[in-house]
N, C-alpha and C positions, 0 to 999 in steps of 0.2 A: 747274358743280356736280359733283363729283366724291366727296363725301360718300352715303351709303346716303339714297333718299328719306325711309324711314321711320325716327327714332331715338328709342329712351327712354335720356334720358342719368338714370342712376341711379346713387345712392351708399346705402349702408345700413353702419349703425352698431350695433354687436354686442357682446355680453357677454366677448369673447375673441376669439381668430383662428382656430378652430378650427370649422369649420362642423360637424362630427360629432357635437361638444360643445357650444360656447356657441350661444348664442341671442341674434336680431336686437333692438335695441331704436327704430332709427328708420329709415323708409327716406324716401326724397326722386325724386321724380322729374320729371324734365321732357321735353316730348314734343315730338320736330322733325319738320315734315311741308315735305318740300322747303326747307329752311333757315329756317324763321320755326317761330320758338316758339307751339307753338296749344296746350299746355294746362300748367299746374305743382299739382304734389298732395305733400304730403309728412305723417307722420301719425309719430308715437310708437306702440310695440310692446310690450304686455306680453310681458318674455322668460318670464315664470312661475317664476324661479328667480332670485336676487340679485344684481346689479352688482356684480363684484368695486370693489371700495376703488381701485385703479389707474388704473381705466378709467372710474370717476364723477368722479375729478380729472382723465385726460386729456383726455375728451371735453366733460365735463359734466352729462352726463344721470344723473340719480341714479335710487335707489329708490323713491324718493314721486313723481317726475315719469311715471314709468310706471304706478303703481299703479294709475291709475284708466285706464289707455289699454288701447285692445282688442287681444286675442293675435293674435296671423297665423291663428288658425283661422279668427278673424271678420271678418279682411278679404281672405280671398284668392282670394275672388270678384273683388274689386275690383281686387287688384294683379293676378290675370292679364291684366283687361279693359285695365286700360292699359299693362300692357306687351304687349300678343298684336298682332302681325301688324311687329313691329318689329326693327331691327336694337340689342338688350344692348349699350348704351354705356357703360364704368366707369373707372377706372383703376383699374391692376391688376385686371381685370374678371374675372379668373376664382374674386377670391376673393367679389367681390357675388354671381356669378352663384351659386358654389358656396352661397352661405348663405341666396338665395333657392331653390335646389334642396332642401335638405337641408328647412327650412322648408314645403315644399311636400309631401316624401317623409314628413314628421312626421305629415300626416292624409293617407298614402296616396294619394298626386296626383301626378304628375310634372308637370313643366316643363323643354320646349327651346326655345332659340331662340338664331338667331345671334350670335357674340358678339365686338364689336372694342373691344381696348383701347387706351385710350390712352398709357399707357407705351409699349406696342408704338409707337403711330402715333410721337410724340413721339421715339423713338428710329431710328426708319426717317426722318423729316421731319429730324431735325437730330442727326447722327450724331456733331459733331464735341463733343458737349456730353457728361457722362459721365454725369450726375445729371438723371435725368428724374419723381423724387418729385412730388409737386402744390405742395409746399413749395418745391422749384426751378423749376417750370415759373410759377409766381407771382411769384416774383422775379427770373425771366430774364425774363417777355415783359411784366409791370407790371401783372397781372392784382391785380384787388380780389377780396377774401374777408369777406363780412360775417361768417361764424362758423365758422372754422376749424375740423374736426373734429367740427361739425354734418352730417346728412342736406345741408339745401338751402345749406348756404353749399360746400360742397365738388362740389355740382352745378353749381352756378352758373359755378364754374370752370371746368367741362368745357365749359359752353356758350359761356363765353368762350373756349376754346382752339380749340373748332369753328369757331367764324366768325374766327377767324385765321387756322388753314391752310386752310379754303378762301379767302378773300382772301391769302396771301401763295404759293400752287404753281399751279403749273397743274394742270389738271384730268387730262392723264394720267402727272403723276408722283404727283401724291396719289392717285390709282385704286389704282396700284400700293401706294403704303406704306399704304393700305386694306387690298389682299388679304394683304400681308405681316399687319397686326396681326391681322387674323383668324385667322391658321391655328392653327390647335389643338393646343397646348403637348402633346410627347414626355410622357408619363406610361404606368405600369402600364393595363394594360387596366380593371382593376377599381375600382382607384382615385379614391375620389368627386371629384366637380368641386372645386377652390378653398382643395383640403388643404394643396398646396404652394402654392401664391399667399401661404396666409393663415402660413405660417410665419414669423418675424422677421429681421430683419437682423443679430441679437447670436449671442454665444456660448451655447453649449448643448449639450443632449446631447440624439440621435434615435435614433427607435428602429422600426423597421421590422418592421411583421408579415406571417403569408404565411397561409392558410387555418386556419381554427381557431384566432385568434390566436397561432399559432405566432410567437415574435420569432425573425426571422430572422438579424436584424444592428443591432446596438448601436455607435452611432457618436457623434462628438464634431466642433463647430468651431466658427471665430470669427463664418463666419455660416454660422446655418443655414439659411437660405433656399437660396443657391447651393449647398451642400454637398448637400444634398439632391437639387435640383433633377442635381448631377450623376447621380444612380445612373441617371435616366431620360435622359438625354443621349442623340441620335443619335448612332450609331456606337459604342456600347458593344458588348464583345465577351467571350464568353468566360463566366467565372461572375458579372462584375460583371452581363452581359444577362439571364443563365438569373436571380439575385437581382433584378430588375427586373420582369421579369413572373411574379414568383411572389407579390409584395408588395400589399394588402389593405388594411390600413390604416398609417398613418405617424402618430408621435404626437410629443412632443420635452418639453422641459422647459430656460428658462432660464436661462443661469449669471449669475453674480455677473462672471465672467469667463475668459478662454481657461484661465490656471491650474486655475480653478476647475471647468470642466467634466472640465479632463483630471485630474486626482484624482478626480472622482466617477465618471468612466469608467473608471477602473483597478479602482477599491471595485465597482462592478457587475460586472465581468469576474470578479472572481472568483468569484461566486458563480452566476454563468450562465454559459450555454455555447451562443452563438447559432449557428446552423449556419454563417453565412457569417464569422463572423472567425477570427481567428488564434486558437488555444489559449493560453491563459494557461499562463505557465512551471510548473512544479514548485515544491513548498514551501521544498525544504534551497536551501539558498545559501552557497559558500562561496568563501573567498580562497586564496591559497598566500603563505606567510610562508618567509623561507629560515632554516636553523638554523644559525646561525655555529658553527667548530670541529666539526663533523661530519664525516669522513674517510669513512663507508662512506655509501652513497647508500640511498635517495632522501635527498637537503638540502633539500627542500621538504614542507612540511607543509601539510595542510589546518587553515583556520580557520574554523570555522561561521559565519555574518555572520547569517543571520535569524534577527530578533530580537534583537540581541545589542547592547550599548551598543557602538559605536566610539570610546571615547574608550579601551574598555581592548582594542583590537585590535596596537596597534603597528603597526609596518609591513606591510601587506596586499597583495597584487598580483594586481590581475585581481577578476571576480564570475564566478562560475559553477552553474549549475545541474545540470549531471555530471561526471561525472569525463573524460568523454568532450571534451567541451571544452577542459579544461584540458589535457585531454594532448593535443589537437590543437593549442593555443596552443603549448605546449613544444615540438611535434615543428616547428613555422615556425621556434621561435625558435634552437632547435638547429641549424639548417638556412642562415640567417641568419648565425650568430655563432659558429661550427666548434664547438658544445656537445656535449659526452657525450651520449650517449641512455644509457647505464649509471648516469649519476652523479644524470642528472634523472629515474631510477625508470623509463624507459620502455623498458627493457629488463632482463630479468634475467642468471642468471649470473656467478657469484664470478671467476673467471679470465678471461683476455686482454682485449681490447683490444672496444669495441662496435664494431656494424658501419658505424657511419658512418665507422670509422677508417680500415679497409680501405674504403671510396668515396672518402678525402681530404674528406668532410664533417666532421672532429672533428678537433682538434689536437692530441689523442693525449694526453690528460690519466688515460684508462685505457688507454693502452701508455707513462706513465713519462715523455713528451716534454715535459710544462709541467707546472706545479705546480699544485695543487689551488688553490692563491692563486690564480693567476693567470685560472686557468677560474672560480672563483666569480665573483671581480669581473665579468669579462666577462659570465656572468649577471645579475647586480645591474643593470648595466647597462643591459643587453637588458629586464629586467622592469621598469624604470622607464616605460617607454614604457605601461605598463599597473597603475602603480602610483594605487590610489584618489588621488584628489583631498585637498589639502587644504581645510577647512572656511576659507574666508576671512573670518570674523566672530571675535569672543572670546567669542561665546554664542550665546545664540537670536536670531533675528532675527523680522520680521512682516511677509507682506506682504496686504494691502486691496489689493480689487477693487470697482469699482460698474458693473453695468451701464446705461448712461443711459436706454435704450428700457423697462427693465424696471422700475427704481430697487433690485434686489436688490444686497443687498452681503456680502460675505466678507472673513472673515481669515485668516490662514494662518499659524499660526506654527510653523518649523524648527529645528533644532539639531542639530549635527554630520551633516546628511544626513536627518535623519529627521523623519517630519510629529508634531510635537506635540499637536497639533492642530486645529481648524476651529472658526470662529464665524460664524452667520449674524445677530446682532446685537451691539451693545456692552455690553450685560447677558450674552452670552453669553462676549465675551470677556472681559469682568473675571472671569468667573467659571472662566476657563480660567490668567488671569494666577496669579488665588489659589491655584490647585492646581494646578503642570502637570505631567502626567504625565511618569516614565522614557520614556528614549531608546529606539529600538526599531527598528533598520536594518530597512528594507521594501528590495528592490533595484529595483524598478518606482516610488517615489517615488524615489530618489536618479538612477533615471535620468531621469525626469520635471524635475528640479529643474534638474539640471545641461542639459538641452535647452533651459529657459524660459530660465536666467540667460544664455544664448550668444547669445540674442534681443536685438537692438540696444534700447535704452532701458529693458531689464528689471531689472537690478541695480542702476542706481537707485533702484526704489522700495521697494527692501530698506531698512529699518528695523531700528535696534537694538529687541530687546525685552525688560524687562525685569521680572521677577517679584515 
Protein backbone atom coordinates (compact mmCIF):
# COMPACT_ATOMS: atom_id res chain seq x y z
CA UNK A 1 0.00 0.00 0.00
CA UNK A 2 1.61 3.00 -1.10
CA UNK A 3 -1.47 5.24 -1.11
CA UNK A 4 -1.66 8.08 2.02
CA UNK A 5 -3.53 5.85 4.98
CA UNK A 6 -6.11 8.48 5.56
CA UNK A 7 -8.09 9.84 2.26
CA UNK A 8 -11.36 11.89 1.52
CA UNK A 9 -11.80 11.41 -1.96
CA UNK A 10 -13.97 14.56 -2.73
CA UNK A 11 -15.63 16.25 -5.62
CA UNK A 12 -17.84 19.47 -5.40
CA UNK A 13 -19.99 21.09 -7.90
CA UNK A 14 -20.22 24.80 -8.27
CA UNK A 15 -22.19 27.80 -9.76
CA UNK A 16 -18.88 28.71 -12.01
CA UNK A 17 -15.14 28.09 -11.89
CA UNK A 18 -14.36 30.84 -10.05
CA UNK A 19 -13.91 30.15 -6.40
CA UNK A 20 -13.77 34.04 -5.57
CA UNK A 21 -17.02 34.38 -7.16
CA UNK A 22 -19.31 31.39 -7.70
CA UNK A 23 -20.68 29.29 -5.05
CA UNK A 24 -20.55 25.40 -4.25
CA UNK A 25 -23.81 23.60 -4.96
CA UNK A 26 -22.99 19.84 -4.20
CA UNK A 27 -20.24 18.24 -2.51
CA UNK A 28 -19.77 14.27 -2.37
CA UNK A 29 -17.35 12.56 -0.23
CA UNK A 30 -15.87 9.40 0.43
CA UNK A 31 -13.56 8.32 3.03
CA UNK A 32 -10.56 5.63 2.80
CA UNK A 33 -8.96 4.44 5.90
CA UNK A 34 -6.06 2.05 4.85
CA UNK A 35 -7.63 1.26 1.36
CA UNK A 36 -11.47 0.03 2.37
CA UNK A 37 -14.02 2.55 1.94
CA UNK A 38 -15.50 3.18 5.71
CA UNK A 39 -17.83 6.06 5.28
CA UNK A 40 -19.80 7.89 1.96
CA UNK A 41 -21.87 11.39 2.54
CA UNK A 42 -22.76 13.58 -0.23
CA UNK A 43 -25.53 16.57 0.40
CA UNK A 44 -26.69 19.48 -2.05
CA UNK A 45 -25.64 23.29 -1.17
CA UNK A 46 -27.71 26.26 -1.11
CA UNK A 47 -25.17 28.51 -3.16
CA UNK A 48 -27.60 31.63 -2.05
CA UNK A 49 -27.47 33.15 -5.36
CA UNK A 50 -28.79 31.54 -8.97
CA UNK A 51 -27.40 28.71 -11.07
CA UNK A 52 -26.38 30.15 -14.17
CA UNK A 53 -28.64 28.61 -17.15
CA UNK A 54 -25.05 26.67 -18.51
CA UNK A 55 -24.35 25.01 -15.69
CA UNK A 56 -28.11 23.55 -14.54
CA UNK A 57 -27.89 21.97 -18.31
CA UNK A 58 -24.31 20.75 -17.74
CA UNK A 59 -24.28 19.41 -14.63
CA UNK A 60 -27.99 19.15 -13.67
CA UNK A 61 -28.71 20.57 -10.54
CA UNK A 62 -30.94 23.38 -10.95
CA UNK A 63 -32.55 26.12 -8.80
CA UNK A 64 -35.46 24.44 -7.18
CA UNK A 65 -33.10 21.39 -6.37
CA UNK A 66 -31.17 23.62 -4.11
CA UNK A 67 -33.82 25.79 -2.76
CA UNK A 68 -34.75 23.96 0.13
CA UNK A 69 -30.91 22.41 0.77
CA UNK A 70 -28.67 23.96 3.63
CA UNK A 71 -25.97 26.74 2.86
CA UNK A 72 -22.30 25.69 3.75
CA UNK A 73 -22.72 27.92 6.74
CA UNK A 74 -24.99 25.03 8.14
CA UNK A 75 -22.91 22.26 7.49
CA UNK A 76 -19.46 23.23 7.89
CA UNK A 77 -19.20 21.84 11.03
CA UNK A 78 -19.83 18.59 9.45
CA UNK A 79 -17.72 18.91 6.27
CA UNK A 80 -14.66 19.72 8.45
CA UNK A 81 -15.43 16.71 10.76
CA UNK A 82 -15.06 14.51 7.71
CA UNK A 83 -12.60 15.84 5.98
CA UNK A 84 -10.01 16.65 9.24
CA UNK A 85 -7.13 14.42 9.90
CA UNK A 86 -7.04 13.33 6.03
CA UNK A 87 -5.12 13.48 3.01
CA UNK A 88 -7.72 16.16 0.07
CA UNK A 89 -8.23 13.75 -2.73
CA UNK A 90 -9.73 15.60 -6.19
CA UNK A 91 -9.07 15.67 -9.57
CA UNK A 92 -7.75 18.69 -10.56
CA UNK A 93 -7.74 19.18 -6.69
CA UNK A 94 -6.84 22.50 -6.25
CA UNK A 95 -9.76 23.72 -7.87
CA UNK A 96 -12.23 21.53 -5.00
CA UNK A 97 -9.78 22.41 -2.40
CA UNK A 98 -9.77 26.22 -3.63
CA UNK A 99 -13.88 26.33 -3.29
CA UNK A 100 -13.99 24.47 -0.10
CA UNK A 101 -11.45 27.22 1.18
CA UNK A 102 -13.10 30.19 -0.17
CA UNK A 103 -16.41 28.58 1.33
CA UNK A 104 -14.95 28.31 4.65
CA UNK A 105 -13.09 32.06 4.43
CA UNK A 106 -17.08 33.23 3.65
CA UNK A 107 -17.91 32.72 7.60
CA UNK A 108 -14.43 33.60 8.60
CA UNK A 109 -12.71 29.91 9.16
CA UNK A 110 -9.82 28.76 7.46
CA UNK A 111 -9.18 25.37 6.18
CA UNK A 112 -5.68 23.36 5.40
CA UNK A 113 -5.02 20.30 4.65
CA UNK A 114 -2.85 18.14 2.52
CA UNK A 115 -3.75 17.93 -0.97
CA UNK A 116 -2.99 15.07 -3.97
CA UNK A 117 -4.46 15.30 -7.23
CA UNK A 118 -5.33 12.97 -9.39
CA UNK A 119 -4.56 14.41 -12.76
CA UNK A 120 -1.15 14.98 -11.12
CA UNK A 121 -1.03 10.97 -9.95
CA UNK A 122 -2.67 9.90 -13.39
CA UNK A 123 -0.10 11.85 -15.47
CA UNK A 124 3.19 10.78 -13.25
CA UNK A 125 1.52 6.89 -13.35
CA UNK A 126 1.00 6.84 -17.11
CA UNK A 127 2.99 9.48 -18.87
CA UNK A 128 2.70 8.10 -22.24
CA UNK A 129 -1.16 9.03 -22.34
CA UNK A 130 -1.67 12.97 -23.11
CA UNK A 131 -5.26 13.38 -21.89
CA UNK A 132 -5.77 12.63 -18.15
CA UNK A 133 -9.59 14.51 -17.76
CA UNK A 134 -11.98 11.96 -15.63
CA UNK A 135 -13.72 11.80 -19.12
CA UNK A 136 -10.47 10.02 -20.34
CA UNK A 137 -9.31 8.17 -17.43
CA UNK A 138 -12.99 6.38 -17.81
CA UNK A 139 -12.67 5.40 -20.97
CA UNK A 140 -9.02 4.51 -21.01
CA UNK A 141 -9.18 2.12 -17.92
CA UNK A 142 -13.32 1.02 -18.32
CA UNK A 143 -14.25 2.75 -15.19
CA UNK A 144 -18.45 3.06 -14.63
CA UNK A 145 -19.97 6.56 -13.91
CA UNK A 146 -23.53 6.42 -12.50
CA UNK A 147 -23.85 10.46 -13.00
CA UNK A 148 -21.41 12.00 -14.70
CA UNK A 149 -20.86 15.53 -13.49
CA UNK A 150 -22.75 14.83 -10.29
CA UNK A 151 -20.86 15.24 -6.54
CA UNK A 152 -20.88 11.28 -5.97
CA UNK A 153 -20.82 9.73 -9.40
CA UNK A 154 -17.58 11.66 -10.19
CA UNK A 155 -16.18 10.45 -6.63
CA UNK A 156 -16.80 7.18 -7.27
CA UNK A 157 -14.36 7.38 -10.09
CA UNK A 158 -11.65 8.60 -8.10
CA UNK A 159 -12.25 5.47 -5.95
CA UNK A 160 -12.16 3.33 -8.72
CA UNK A 161 -8.85 4.88 -10.14
CA UNK A 162 -7.45 4.36 -6.48
CA UNK A 163 -7.82 0.75 -6.10
CA UNK A 164 -6.22 0.59 -9.64
CA UNK A 165 -2.89 2.10 -9.17
CA UNK A 166 -2.46 0.63 -6.22
CA UNK A 167 -3.17 -2.82 -7.67
CA UNK A 168 -1.29 -2.16 -10.99
CA UNK A 169 2.67 -0.29 -9.42
CA UNK A 170 4.42 -1.16 -6.98
CA UNK A 171 4.51 0.38 -3.88
CA UNK A 172 7.70 2.50 -4.29
CA UNK A 173 7.14 3.79 -7.61
CA UNK A 174 3.50 4.91 -6.66
CA UNK A 175 5.10 6.48 -3.35
CA UNK A 176 6.84 8.49 -5.57
CA UNK A 177 4.21 9.63 -8.29
CA UNK A 178 2.28 10.43 -4.63
CA UNK A 179 4.92 12.84 -3.56
CA UNK A 180 5.06 14.22 -7.23
CA UNK A 181 1.00 14.91 -7.24
CA UNK A 182 1.35 16.58 -4.01
CA UNK A 183 3.68 19.21 -4.57
CA UNK A 184 2.09 22.55 -4.59
CA UNK A 185 1.41 24.20 -8.02
CA UNK A 186 4.10 27.52 -8.75
CA UNK A 187 1.54 30.38 -8.16
CA UNK A 188 1.72 34.18 -6.86
CA UNK A 189 2.28 34.30 -3.22
CA UNK A 190 -1.01 35.85 -2.60
CA UNK A 191 -3.03 34.27 -4.78
CA UNK A 192 -6.13 32.24 -3.56
CA UNK A 193 -6.04 28.32 -3.76
CA UNK A 194 -7.91 26.75 -7.11
CA UNK A 195 -8.12 30.39 -9.12
CA UNK A 196 -6.02 28.86 -11.69
CA UNK A 197 -7.15 25.08 -11.51
CA UNK A 198 -10.74 26.56 -11.97
CA UNK A 199 -9.92 28.41 -15.30
CA UNK A 200 -11.12 26.73 -18.58
CA UNK A 201 -9.62 24.97 -21.44
CA UNK A 202 -11.22 27.53 -24.23
CA UNK A 203 -10.39 30.86 -25.66
CA UNK A 204 -10.60 33.97 -23.74
CA UNK A 205 -9.50 37.01 -22.39
CA UNK A 206 -7.43 37.30 -18.68
CA UNK A 207 -6.81 39.74 -16.74
CA UNK A 208 -4.55 39.98 -14.12
CA UNK A 209 -4.56 42.41 -10.93
CA UNK A 210 -1.79 43.35 -8.40
CA UNK A 211 -2.69 45.34 -4.97
CA UNK A 212 -5.62 47.51 -5.05
CA UNK A 213 -7.05 45.94 -7.82
CA UNK A 214 -4.63 47.50 -9.93
CA UNK A 215 -4.87 45.43 -13.63
CA UNK A 216 -1.61 44.76 -14.28
CA UNK A 217 -1.82 42.97 -17.53
CA UNK A 218 -4.65 42.12 -19.99
CA UNK A 219 -3.99 39.12 -22.03
CA UNK A 220 -5.65 36.76 -24.50
CA UNK A 221 -5.62 32.77 -25.69
CA UNK A 222 -6.83 29.69 -27.01
CA UNK A 223 -6.58 28.25 -23.63
CA UNK A 224 -6.75 29.84 -20.83
CA UNK A 225 -5.90 27.73 -18.36
CA UNK A 226 -2.15 27.03 -19.58
CA UNK A 227 -1.69 30.54 -20.68
CA UNK A 228 -2.19 31.63 -17.54
CA UNK A 229 -0.86 28.93 -15.63
CA UNK A 230 2.48 30.22 -17.67
CA UNK A 231 3.01 33.76 -16.07
CA UNK A 232 3.59 31.48 -12.61
CA UNK A 233 5.87 28.83 -14.30
CA UNK A 234 9.40 28.03 -12.65
CA UNK A 235 11.95 29.70 -14.11
CA UNK A 236 10.43 32.83 -15.02
CA UNK A 237 12.78 35.67 -15.35
CA UNK A 238 12.93 39.11 -15.61
CA UNK A 239 9.62 41.27 -15.70
CA UNK A 240 7.49 38.37 -16.69
CA UNK A 241 8.84 37.03 -12.58
CA UNK A 242 8.55 40.72 -10.93
CA UNK A 243 4.40 40.52 -12.87
CA UNK A 244 4.17 37.22 -11.10
CA UNK A 245 4.53 38.10 -7.67
CA UNK A 246 2.88 41.23 -7.88
CA UNK A 247 -0.55 39.63 -8.99
CA UNK A 248 -3.74 39.34 -6.32
CA UNK A 249 -6.34 38.33 -8.11
CA UNK A 250 -6.85 36.64 -11.75
CA UNK A 251 -10.25 36.90 -13.42
CA UNK A 252 -10.93 36.00 -17.35
CA UNK A 253 -13.98 36.08 -19.39
CA UNK A 254 -14.82 33.43 -22.31
CA UNK A 255 -14.67 33.86 -26.19
CA UNK A 256 -16.82 32.61 -28.69
CA UNK A 257 -13.30 32.01 -29.98
CA UNK A 258 -9.43 32.64 -30.65
CA UNK A 259 -10.59 35.44 -33.35
CA UNK A 260 -12.90 36.49 -31.05
CA UNK A 261 -10.90 37.08 -27.95
CA UNK A 262 -8.23 38.68 -29.95
CA UNK A 263 -10.68 41.54 -31.26
CA UNK A 264 -12.01 42.10 -27.92
CA UNK A 265 -8.43 42.40 -26.64
CA UNK A 266 -7.33 45.01 -29.02
CA UNK A 267 -11.04 47.13 -28.13
CA UNK A 268 -9.71 46.87 -24.33
CA UNK A 269 -6.23 47.90 -25.12
CA UNK A 270 -7.26 50.79 -26.25
CA UNK A 271 -8.92 52.12 -23.68
CA UNK A 272 -6.39 50.94 -20.82
CA UNK A 273 -3.16 50.95 -20.21
CA UNK A 274 -2.00 47.86 -18.10
CA UNK A 275 1.48 48.44 -16.67
CA UNK A 276 2.78 45.19 -17.89
CA UNK A 277 1.86 45.22 -21.73
CA UNK A 278 3.00 46.72 -24.66
CA UNK A 279 1.60 50.39 -25.46
CA UNK A 280 -0.95 50.66 -27.95
CA UNK A 281 0.14 52.55 -31.21
CA UNK A 282 -0.76 56.01 -31.92
CA UNK A 283 -4.11 57.19 -33.65
CA UNK A 284 -2.87 58.74 -37.37
CA UNK A 285 -2.02 55.83 -39.50
CA UNK A 286 -0.81 56.39 -42.78
CA UNK A 287 0.51 54.71 -46.25
CA UNK A 288 2.86 56.34 -48.99
CA UNK A 289 1.33 56.31 -52.43
CA UNK A 290 4.02 57.29 -55.26
CA UNK A 291 2.93 60.40 -57.69
CA UNK A 292 3.56 59.41 -61.30
CA UNK A 293 5.06 62.29 -63.58
CA UNK A 294 6.79 64.13 -60.66
CA UNK A 295 10.40 65.33 -61.49
CA UNK A 296 11.14 67.23 -58.31
CA UNK A 297 11.08 64.95 -55.03
CA UNK A 298 9.79 63.97 -52.59
CA UNK A 299 7.46 61.20 -55.29
CA UNK A 300 6.02 59.87 -52.36
CA UNK A 301 3.03 61.09 -50.53
CA UNK A 302 1.34 60.42 -47.43
CA UNK A 303 -2.10 58.89 -47.40
CA UNK A 304 -4.17 59.03 -44.11
CA UNK A 305 -5.68 55.26 -43.69
CA UNK A 306 -7.48 55.60 -40.09
CA UNK A 307 -10.56 55.55 -40.66
CA UNK A 308 -10.61 56.06 -44.13
CA UNK A 309 -12.76 53.67 -46.70
CA UNK A 310 -9.94 51.59 -48.74
CA UNK A 311 -11.77 51.05 -51.66
CA UNK A 312 -10.92 54.86 -52.42
CA UNK A 313 -7.16 54.52 -51.42
CA UNK A 314 -5.62 53.36 -54.68
CA UNK A 315 -2.44 52.05 -54.46
CA UNK A 316 -1.01 52.25 -50.78
CA UNK A 317 2.46 51.01 -49.62
CA UNK A 318 3.44 50.05 -46.23
CA UNK A 319 1.18 51.18 -42.63
CA UNK A 320 2.69 53.50 -40.36
CA UNK A 321 2.26 55.20 -37.32
CA UNK A 322 5.25 58.15 -37.90
CA UNK A 323 6.87 59.40 -40.10
CA UNK A 324 9.76 58.08 -38.37
CA UNK A 325 9.05 54.65 -39.76
CA UNK A 326 8.44 55.27 -43.01
CA UNK A 327 11.55 56.97 -43.44
CA UNK A 328 13.32 54.17 -41.77
CA UNK A 329 11.56 51.62 -44.26
CA UNK A 330 12.98 54.02 -47.28
CA UNK A 331 16.33 54.60 -45.97
CA UNK A 332 16.72 49.93 -46.04
CA UNK A 333 15.06 50.31 -49.15
CA UNK A 334 17.46 52.93 -50.74
CA UNK A 335 20.10 51.07 -49.48
CA UNK A 336 18.85 47.71 -50.90
CA UNK A 337 18.00 48.96 -54.58
CA UNK A 338 20.90 52.08 -55.23
CA UNK A 339 17.78 54.68 -54.49
CA UNK A 340 18.21 58.45 -54.20
CA UNK A 341 17.87 59.43 -50.65
CA UNK A 342 17.20 63.08 -52.55
CA UNK A 343 14.39 61.89 -54.74
CA UNK A 344 12.71 59.82 -51.66
CA UNK A 345 12.55 63.29 -49.60
CA UNK A 346 15.23 62.06 -47.19
CA UNK A 347 17.45 64.42 -47.84
CA UNK A 348 17.30 67.87 -48.79
CA UNK A 349 19.07 70.43 -51.12
CA UNK A 350 18.38 71.59 -54.74
CA UNK A 351 21.93 70.88 -56.30
CA UNK A 352 24.30 67.90 -56.77
CA UNK A 353 24.23 64.65 -56.46
CA UNK A 354 22.79 62.84 -52.53
CA UNK A 355 25.23 61.30 -50.41
CA UNK A 356 24.73 57.86 -51.12
CA UNK A 357 26.04 58.90 -54.62
CA UNK A 358 29.30 59.78 -53.38
CA UNK A 359 29.22 56.11 -51.07
CA UNK A 360 28.38 54.22 -54.70
CA UNK A 361 24.88 53.40 -52.75
CA UNK A 362 22.66 55.44 -55.47
CA UNK A 363 22.98 54.94 -59.22
CA UNK A 364 23.19 58.41 -59.61
CA UNK A 365 19.71 59.41 -60.69
CA UNK A 366 20.59 62.94 -58.92
CA UNK A 367 24.24 63.24 -60.69
CA UNK A 368 22.33 62.76 -64.39
CA UNK A 369 23.44 58.79 -64.64
CA UNK A 370 19.92 56.98 -65.06
CA UNK A 371 16.82 58.36 -65.79
CA UNK A 372 14.20 59.31 -63.51
CA UNK A 373 12.12 56.15 -65.31
CA UNK A 374 14.39 54.10 -64.69
CA UNK A 375 14.84 54.79 -60.63
CA UNK A 376 11.07 55.18 -60.12
CA UNK A 377 10.40 51.67 -61.52
CA UNK A 378 13.07 50.31 -59.46
CA UNK A 379 11.20 51.91 -56.41
CA UNK A 380 7.77 50.56 -57.42
CA UNK A 381 9.46 47.64 -57.35
CA UNK A 382 11.22 47.61 -54.04
CA UNK A 383 7.69 49.05 -52.35
CA UNK A 384 5.74 46.02 -53.60
CA UNK A 385 7.22 43.96 -51.21
CA UNK A 386 5.21 46.19 -48.62
CA UNK A 387 2.34 47.05 -50.88
CA UNK A 388 -1.26 46.44 -48.64
CA UNK A 389 -2.80 43.27 -49.46
CA UNK A 390 -5.39 42.61 -51.89
CA UNK A 391 -8.90 41.97 -50.35
CA UNK A 392 -9.42 38.35 -51.73
CA UNK A 393 -13.35 38.29 -51.57
CA UNK A 394 -15.93 40.56 -53.99
CA UNK A 395 -17.46 41.91 -50.75
CA UNK A 396 -18.04 41.27 -47.28
CA UNK A 397 -17.40 38.14 -45.90
CA UNK A 398 -18.64 36.33 -42.20
CA UNK A 399 -16.86 34.49 -40.11
CA UNK A 400 -18.78 32.26 -36.71
CA UNK A 401 -17.11 30.97 -33.94
CA UNK A 402 -18.79 28.67 -31.17
CA UNK A 403 -17.03 27.77 -28.27
CA UNK A 404 -17.99 24.01 -27.17
CA UNK A 405 -16.95 24.26 -23.22
CA UNK A 406 -18.97 27.48 -23.09
CA UNK A 407 -21.68 27.29 -25.88
CA UNK A 408 -21.08 31.20 -26.67
CA UNK A 409 -21.12 32.10 -30.28
CA UNK A 410 -20.00 35.03 -32.51
CA UNK A 411 -19.91 36.63 -35.88
CA UNK A 412 -17.68 38.69 -37.47
CA UNK A 413 -18.27 40.31 -40.41
CA UNK A 414 -15.26 42.01 -42.78
CA UNK A 415 -14.96 44.05 -45.94
CA UNK A 416 -12.03 45.24 -47.49
CA UNK A 417 -9.86 44.85 -44.20
CA UNK A 418 -12.22 46.36 -41.87
CA UNK A 419 -14.40 44.89 -39.01
CA UNK A 420 -17.99 45.74 -39.89
CA UNK A 421 -19.03 44.42 -37.30
CA UNK A 422 -19.77 41.83 -34.28
CA UNK A 423 -22.89 39.62 -33.26
CA UNK A 424 -23.18 37.70 -30.34
CA UNK A 425 -26.51 36.30 -31.48
CA UNK A 426 -28.45 35.71 -34.81
CA UNK A 427 -31.13 38.34 -33.91
CA UNK A 428 -28.17 40.30 -33.55
CA UNK A 429 -26.80 39.56 -36.76
CA UNK A 430 -29.71 39.97 -38.90
CA UNK A 431 -29.97 43.10 -37.35
CA UNK A 432 -26.28 43.99 -38.31
CA UNK A 433 -27.14 42.44 -42.17
CA UNK A 434 -30.15 45.10 -42.42
CA UNK A 435 -27.96 48.00 -41.69
CA UNK A 436 -24.10 47.60 -42.04
CA UNK A 437 -22.24 50.19 -41.34
CA UNK A 438 -19.33 52.19 -43.70
CA UNK A 439 -15.94 50.97 -44.11
CA UNK A 440 -13.60 52.18 -41.56
CA UNK A 441 -9.62 50.91 -41.96
CA UNK A 442 -8.65 50.20 -38.04
CA UNK A 443 -4.74 48.99 -38.70
CA UNK A 444 -4.59 46.69 -35.47
CA UNK A 445 -7.82 44.77 -37.04
CA UNK A 446 -6.25 44.47 -40.59
CA UNK A 447 -3.36 43.16 -39.02
CA UNK A 448 -5.23 40.87 -36.80
CA UNK A 449 -7.17 39.49 -39.84
CA UNK A 450 -4.42 39.04 -42.01
CA UNK A 451 -2.46 36.77 -39.05
CA UNK A 452 -5.89 34.63 -38.37
CA UNK A 453 -6.38 34.03 -42.35
CA UNK A 454 -2.36 32.57 -42.55
CA UNK A 455 -3.50 30.06 -39.84
CA UNK A 456 -3.92 26.60 -41.54
CA UNK A 457 -7.80 25.85 -41.86
CA UNK A 458 -8.81 29.43 -41.22
CA UNK A 459 -9.86 30.72 -44.67
CA UNK A 460 -12.05 28.18 -45.02
CA UNK A 461 -14.50 29.15 -42.76
CA UNK A 462 -14.77 32.50 -44.45
CA UNK A 463 -18.11 33.02 -45.84
CA UNK A 464 -19.68 35.18 -48.42
CA UNK A 465 -21.92 37.68 -46.72
CA UNK A 466 -24.45 39.35 -48.01
CA UNK A 467 -26.74 42.45 -47.09
Amino acid sequence: MSLPDSLVLIDVETTGANPLRDRVTEIAVLRIERGELVERWETLVNPECPIPPLIQRLVGITDAMVADAPTFAAIADEVRARLGAAVFVAHNARFDYGFIRSEFARIDQSFDAPVLCTVKLSRALYPEHHRHGLDALIERHGFTCGARHRAMGDTEVLWQFARLVTASFAPELLARAVERAMKRPARAAELPEGVLEGLPESPGLYYLYGDNDQLLYLGRSACLRARVMEHFAPGVKGKDAELAQRVRRVDWEESAGELTATLREAGLLRGRCPQYNRAAGGAEVFGLQYVPGRRRPPILQRVPLAGSDPAAWGDVHGTFRAKQEADNLLRELAQAYQLCLKRLGLEGGKEGACSAHAAKRCAGVCAGKESIAAHDQRLLGALGAVKLRAWPWAGPVLVAERCAHSGSEAWHVFDRWCLLGSADSVSALEALRAELPPRRFDLDIYRILVRWLAADGNRERVEPFSA
